[in-house]
C-alpha positions as CSV (number, residue, x, y, z in Angstrom):
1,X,0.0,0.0,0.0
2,X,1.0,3.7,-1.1
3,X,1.0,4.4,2.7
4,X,2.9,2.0,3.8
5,X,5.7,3.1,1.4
6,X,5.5,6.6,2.5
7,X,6.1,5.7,5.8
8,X,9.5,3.6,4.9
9,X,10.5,6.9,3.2
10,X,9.6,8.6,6.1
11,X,6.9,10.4,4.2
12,X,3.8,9.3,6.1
13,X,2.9,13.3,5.7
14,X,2.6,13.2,1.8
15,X,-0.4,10.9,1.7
16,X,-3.3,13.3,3.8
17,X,-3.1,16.1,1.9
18,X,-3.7,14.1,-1.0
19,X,-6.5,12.3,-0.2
20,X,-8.4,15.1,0.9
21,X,-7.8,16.7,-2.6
22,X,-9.4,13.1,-3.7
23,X,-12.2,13.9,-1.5
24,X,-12.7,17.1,-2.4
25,X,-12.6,16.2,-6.2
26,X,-14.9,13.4,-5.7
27,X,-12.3,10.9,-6.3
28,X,-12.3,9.6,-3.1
29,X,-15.7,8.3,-1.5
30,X,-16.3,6.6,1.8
31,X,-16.0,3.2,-0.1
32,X,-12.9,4.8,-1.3
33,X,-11.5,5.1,-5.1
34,X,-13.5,2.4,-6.3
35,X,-16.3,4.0,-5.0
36,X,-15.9,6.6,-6.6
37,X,-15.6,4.4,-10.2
38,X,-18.7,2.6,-9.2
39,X,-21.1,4.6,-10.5
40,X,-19.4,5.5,-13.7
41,X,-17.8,1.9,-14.8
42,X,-19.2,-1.5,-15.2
43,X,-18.8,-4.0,-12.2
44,X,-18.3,-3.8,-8.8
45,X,-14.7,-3.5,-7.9
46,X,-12.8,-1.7,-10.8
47,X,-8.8,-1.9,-9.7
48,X,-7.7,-1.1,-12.8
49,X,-9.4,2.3,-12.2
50,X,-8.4,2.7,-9.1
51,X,-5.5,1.5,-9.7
52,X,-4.7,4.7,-12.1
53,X,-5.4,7.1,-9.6
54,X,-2.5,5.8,-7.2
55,X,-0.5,5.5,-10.6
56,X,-1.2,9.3,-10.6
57,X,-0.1,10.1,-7.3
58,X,3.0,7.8,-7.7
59,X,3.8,10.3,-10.9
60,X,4.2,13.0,-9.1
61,X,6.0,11.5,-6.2
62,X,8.8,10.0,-9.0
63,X,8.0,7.0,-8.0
64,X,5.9,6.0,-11.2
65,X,8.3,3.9,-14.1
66,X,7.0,4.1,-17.3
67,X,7.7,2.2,-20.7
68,X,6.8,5.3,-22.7
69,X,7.0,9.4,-21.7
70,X,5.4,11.2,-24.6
71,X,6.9,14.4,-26.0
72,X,5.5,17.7,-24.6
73,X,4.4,17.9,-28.3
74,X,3.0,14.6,-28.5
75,X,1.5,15.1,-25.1
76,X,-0.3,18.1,-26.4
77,X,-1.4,16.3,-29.9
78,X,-2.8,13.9,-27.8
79,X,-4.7,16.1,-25.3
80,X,-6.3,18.5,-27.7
81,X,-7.5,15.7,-29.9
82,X,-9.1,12.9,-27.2
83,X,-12.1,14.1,-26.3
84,X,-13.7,14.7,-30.1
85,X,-11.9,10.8,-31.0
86,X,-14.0,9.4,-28.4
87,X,-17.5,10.8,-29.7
88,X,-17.1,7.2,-31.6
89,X,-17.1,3.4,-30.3
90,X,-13.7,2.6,-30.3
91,X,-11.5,-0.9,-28.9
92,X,-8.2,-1.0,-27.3
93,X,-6.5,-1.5,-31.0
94,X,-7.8,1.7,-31.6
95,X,-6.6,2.9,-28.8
96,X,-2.9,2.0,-29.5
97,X,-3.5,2.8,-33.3
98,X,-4.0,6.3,-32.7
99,X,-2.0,7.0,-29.7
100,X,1.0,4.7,-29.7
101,X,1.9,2.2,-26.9
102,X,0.7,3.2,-23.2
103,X,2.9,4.4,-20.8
104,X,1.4,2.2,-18.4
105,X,-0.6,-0.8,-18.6
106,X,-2.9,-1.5,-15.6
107,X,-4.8,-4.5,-15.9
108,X,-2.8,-6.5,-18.4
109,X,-2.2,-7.4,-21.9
110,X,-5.1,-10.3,-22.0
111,X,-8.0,-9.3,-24.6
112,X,-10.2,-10.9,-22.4
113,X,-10.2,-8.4,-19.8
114,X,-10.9,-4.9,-19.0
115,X,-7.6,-2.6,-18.8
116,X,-6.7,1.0,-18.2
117,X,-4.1,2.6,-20.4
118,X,-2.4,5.7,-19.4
119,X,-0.3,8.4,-21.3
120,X,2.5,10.4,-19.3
121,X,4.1,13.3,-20.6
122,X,7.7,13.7,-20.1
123,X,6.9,17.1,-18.6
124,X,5.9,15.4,-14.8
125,X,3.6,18.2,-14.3
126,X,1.3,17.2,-17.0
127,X,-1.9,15.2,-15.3
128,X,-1.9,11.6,-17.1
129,X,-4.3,10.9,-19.7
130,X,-6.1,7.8,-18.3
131,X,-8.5,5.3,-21.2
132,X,-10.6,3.0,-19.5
133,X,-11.5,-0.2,-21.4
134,X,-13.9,-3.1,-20.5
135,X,-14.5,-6.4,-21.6
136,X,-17.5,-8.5,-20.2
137,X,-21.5,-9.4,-20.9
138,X,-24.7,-7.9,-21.0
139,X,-25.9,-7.4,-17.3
140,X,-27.5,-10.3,-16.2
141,X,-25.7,-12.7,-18.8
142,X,-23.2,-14.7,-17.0
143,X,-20.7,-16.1,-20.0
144,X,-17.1,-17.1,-21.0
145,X,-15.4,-16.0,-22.5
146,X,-16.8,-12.7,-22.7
147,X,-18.6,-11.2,-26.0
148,X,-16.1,-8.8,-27.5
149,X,-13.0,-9.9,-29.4
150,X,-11.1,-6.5,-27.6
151,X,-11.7,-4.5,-24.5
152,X,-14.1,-1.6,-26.0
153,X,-13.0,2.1,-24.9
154,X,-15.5,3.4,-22.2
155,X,-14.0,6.6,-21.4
156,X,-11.1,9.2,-21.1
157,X,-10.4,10.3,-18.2
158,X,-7.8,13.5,-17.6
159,X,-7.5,16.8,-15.7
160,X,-8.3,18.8,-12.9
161,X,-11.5,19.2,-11.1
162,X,-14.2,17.5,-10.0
163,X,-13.9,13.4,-10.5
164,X,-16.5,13.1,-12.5
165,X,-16.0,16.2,-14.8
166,X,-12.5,14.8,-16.0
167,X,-14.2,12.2,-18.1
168,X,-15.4,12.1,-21.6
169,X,-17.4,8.8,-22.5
170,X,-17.9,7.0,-25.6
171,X,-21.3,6.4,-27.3
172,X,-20.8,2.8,-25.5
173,X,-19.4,4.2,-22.2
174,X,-22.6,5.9,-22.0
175,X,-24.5,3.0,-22.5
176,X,-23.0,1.3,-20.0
177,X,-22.4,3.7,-17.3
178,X,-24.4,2.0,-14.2
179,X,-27.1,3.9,-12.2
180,X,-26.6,5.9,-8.8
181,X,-26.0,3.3,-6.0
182,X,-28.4,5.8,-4.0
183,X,-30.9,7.7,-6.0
184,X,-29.8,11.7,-5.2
């Protein structure tokens, strides 16, 4: 755990200020981060999700290794363009087509599965750029394998501000965005 490892670098300090900024933002509910990805991604415990937010915060502690840092110009290509690519259904293929190898694969490289990509800039200041993919059934339907060929692209999620507000969703993300766990 992150705290844990703050605590061997005699950091302990560095991880309340940043969870309250989660919980401020949203990010960070009573059930935690994946609380806070429950109501916008399919399934119950999304640690691939969650497991981008610590990626995050491990970024700007230099603690994050990446297989890829993306130019400032690249960076900027990338962030200017996302948000009008995903107005279409796209896979993780697409993903990769269009944007180039992650810098970080969270959920691994098995089809067959959900994953989270995300895209660092070399420029450490730069918030990642996070595409959540899921692979699965129908709700209700309880198969294997599951019915898509590829993960398809739910959402990108990148920026500052509220949790929710850093998202843009595909036609499909939308679809499959679950309801409130408590009507509002």
């Amino acid at each position: 755990m992150i705290t844990d490892l703050l605590f061997v670098e005699r950091r302990s300090e560095a991880f309340a200020p940043q969870r309250q900024a989660w919980i401020d933002s949203g990010t960070f509910l009573a059930t935690g981060v994946i609380g806070a990805y429950r109501e916008l991604i399919p399934g119950r415990d999304y640690y691939d999700g969650m497991a981008s937010v610590y990626a995050e915060f491990a970024q700007r502690c230099g603690r994050l290794e990446s297989d890829r840092l993306l130019t400032p110009a690249e960076y900027e290509a990338l962030k200017g363009s996302v948000r009008s690519w995903v107005e279409k259904d796209r896979t993780w293929p697409d993903v990769t087509a269009a944007f180039g190898p992650p810098s970080v694969l969270l959920g691994g490289d098995n089809p067959l599965y959900g994953k989270t990509l995300g895209y660092l800039s070399e420029d450490t200041e730069q918030p990642m750029v996070v595409f959540h993919l899921w692979n699965g059934s129908a709700p209700g339907v309880d198969s294997w394998p599951p019915e898509h060929e590829q993960p398809l692209l739910l959402a990108v999620r990148f920026g500052d501000g509220p949790f929710r507000e850093t998202f843009t969703f595909t036609p499909e993300g939308e679809r499959k965005r679950p309801g409130p766990l408590c009507p509002h």
